[in-house]
N, C-alpha and C positions, 0 to 999 in steps of 0.2 A: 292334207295328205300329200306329199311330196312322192311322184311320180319316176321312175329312175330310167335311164334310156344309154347304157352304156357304162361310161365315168360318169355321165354329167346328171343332174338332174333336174326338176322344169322350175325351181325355185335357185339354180345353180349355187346352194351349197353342200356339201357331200354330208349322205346320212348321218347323224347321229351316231356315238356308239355306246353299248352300253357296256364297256368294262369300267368299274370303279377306278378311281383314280385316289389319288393320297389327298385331295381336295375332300372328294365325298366322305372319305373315311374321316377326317377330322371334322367333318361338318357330324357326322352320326355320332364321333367322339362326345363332340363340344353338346348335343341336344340330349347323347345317354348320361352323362355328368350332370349336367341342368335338373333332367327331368328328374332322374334316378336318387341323387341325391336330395333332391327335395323332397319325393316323396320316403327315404329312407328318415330325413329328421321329423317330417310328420309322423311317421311311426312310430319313433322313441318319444316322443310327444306323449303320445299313449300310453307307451309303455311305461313309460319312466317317469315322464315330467318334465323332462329336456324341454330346453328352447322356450320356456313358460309355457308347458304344456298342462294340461290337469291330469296326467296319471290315471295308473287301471279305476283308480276306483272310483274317479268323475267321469271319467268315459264309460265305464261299466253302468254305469246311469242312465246316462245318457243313450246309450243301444237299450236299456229296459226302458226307458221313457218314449223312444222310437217304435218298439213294440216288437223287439228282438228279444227271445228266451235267453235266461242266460244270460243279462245284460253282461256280467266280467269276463265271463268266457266268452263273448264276442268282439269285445275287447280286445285280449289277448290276441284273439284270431286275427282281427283286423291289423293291430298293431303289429305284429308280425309278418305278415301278408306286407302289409307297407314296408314296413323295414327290410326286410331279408330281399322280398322284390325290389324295392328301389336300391338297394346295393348290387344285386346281382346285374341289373340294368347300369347301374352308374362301370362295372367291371366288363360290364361285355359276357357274362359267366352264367353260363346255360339262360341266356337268353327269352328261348320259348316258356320256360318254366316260369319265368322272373317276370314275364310278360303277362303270364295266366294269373299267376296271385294278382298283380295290379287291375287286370282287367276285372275278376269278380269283386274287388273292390268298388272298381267305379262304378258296375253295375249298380251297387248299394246304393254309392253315394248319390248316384243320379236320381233315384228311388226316394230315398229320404229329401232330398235337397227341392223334387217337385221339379217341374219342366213348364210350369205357369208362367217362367218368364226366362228368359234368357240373360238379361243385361242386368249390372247391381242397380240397386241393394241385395233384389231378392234372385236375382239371375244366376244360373248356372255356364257361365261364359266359360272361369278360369278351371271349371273341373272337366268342361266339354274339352278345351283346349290339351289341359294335360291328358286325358281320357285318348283322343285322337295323337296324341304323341306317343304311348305308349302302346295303343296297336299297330301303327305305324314302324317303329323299332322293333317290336315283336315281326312284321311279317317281310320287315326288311333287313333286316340281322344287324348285327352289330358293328360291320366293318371290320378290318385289318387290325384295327388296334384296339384288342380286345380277345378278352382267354376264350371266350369261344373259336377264335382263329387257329388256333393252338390246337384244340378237339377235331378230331379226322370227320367224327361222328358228326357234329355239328355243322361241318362243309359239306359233309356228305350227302345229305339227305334236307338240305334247309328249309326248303320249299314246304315238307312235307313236315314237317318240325314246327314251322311258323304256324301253321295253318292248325296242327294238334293243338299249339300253345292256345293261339283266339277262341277256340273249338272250346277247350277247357276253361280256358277263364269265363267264358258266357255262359257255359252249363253249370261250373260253381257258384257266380253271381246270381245265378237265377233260383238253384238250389236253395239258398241264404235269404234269398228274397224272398220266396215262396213258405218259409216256415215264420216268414214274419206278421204279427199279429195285425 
C-alpha cells in the first residue's frame, strides 16, 4: 500500500493511473483476436467440419454419449455459442453477450472434461486458461479498438454490462448442465 503525503509518496513513486492507454488497448486487441477467434474455429468445427472437425452429426453424438438430450441440438447450440461468441469477442461487438455464450460453454466444458486433474493428458489447464480469459475480457471490456467503442450504450453503463454478461453466462451454463443426464 503506498501511502501519499502531498506530491510525494513513502515509496517515492507517483500513483499509479488508471486511464487506458493505446498500449492496454492493443494488449485486449491482441488477447480478443487470440482467444475469440479460436474459439470461433472451434465452433465451425462443429458446425461444419472445418479445420478437421467432426461436424453436427459426430458432435451430436458425442453431447448424447455425455448425457446431454438432444445430442444434435446441443450441438448446434454449442456450436453456435462458440462461434458467434468468439467472433463477437475477436470484433469487440457487444461484448457482454459474446462473453455470456462463451461462459455457459465453459461451464459444460469444465463439467464434462472432470476437474480430477488439472495438467495433461487428462487436465483441464488449456480450457481453465481460456475460461479465465474470456471472463476476464467480458468484465474488462474490450478496449478502444473495437465496435463496442462505437456503441454510446456500451461506454455507458459497462460495469453494469459486464457483470449481466458473467451473471448470464453462469446461469445459462448451469441451466445446460443441470438437464444433463
Amino acid at each position: 500500500m503506498v501511502h501519499e503525503r502531498g506530491n510525494r509518496t513513502l515509496f517515492g513513486a507517483a500513483p499509479a493511473t488508471l486511464t487506458p492507454t493505446p498500449v492496454h488497448d492493443i494488449g485486449l486487441l491482441l488477447l480478443r483476436l487470440v482467444v475469440g477467434l479460436s474459439m470461433a474455429g472451434h465452433g465451425t468445427m462443429k458446425l461444419f467440419g472445418w479445420f478437421g472437425g467432426p461436424g453436427l452429426g459426430a458432435t451430436g453424438k458425442g453431447f448424447t454419449m455425455n448425457g446431454y438430450p438432444a445430442g444434435e441440438v446441443m450441438a448446434v447450440v454449442s456450436g453456435l455459442s462458440e462461434t458467434l461468441g468468439g467472433l463477437g469477442l475477436a470484433l469487440g461487438l457487444l461484448t457482454p453477450l459474446a462473453g455470456a455464450a462463451l461462459i455457459g460453454v465453459f461451464v459444460n466444458i469444465l463439467d464434462v472434461r472432470g476437474l480430477s486433474a488439472y495438467f495433461p493428458p487428462k487436465g483441464v489447464e488449456l480450457e481453465t486458461v481460456l475460461f479465465a480469459s474470456v471472463v476476464a475480457l467480458t468484465l474488462t471490456g474490450p478496449g478502444r479498438f473495437s465496435v463496442d467503442h462505437v456503441l454510446p450504450v456500451l461506454r455507458e453503463s459497462r460495469a453494469r454490462y459486464a457483470l449481466l454478461g458473467v451473471a448470464a453466462g453462469v446461469v445459462a451454463g448451469f441451466v445446460v448442465f443441470f438437464i444433463r443426464d
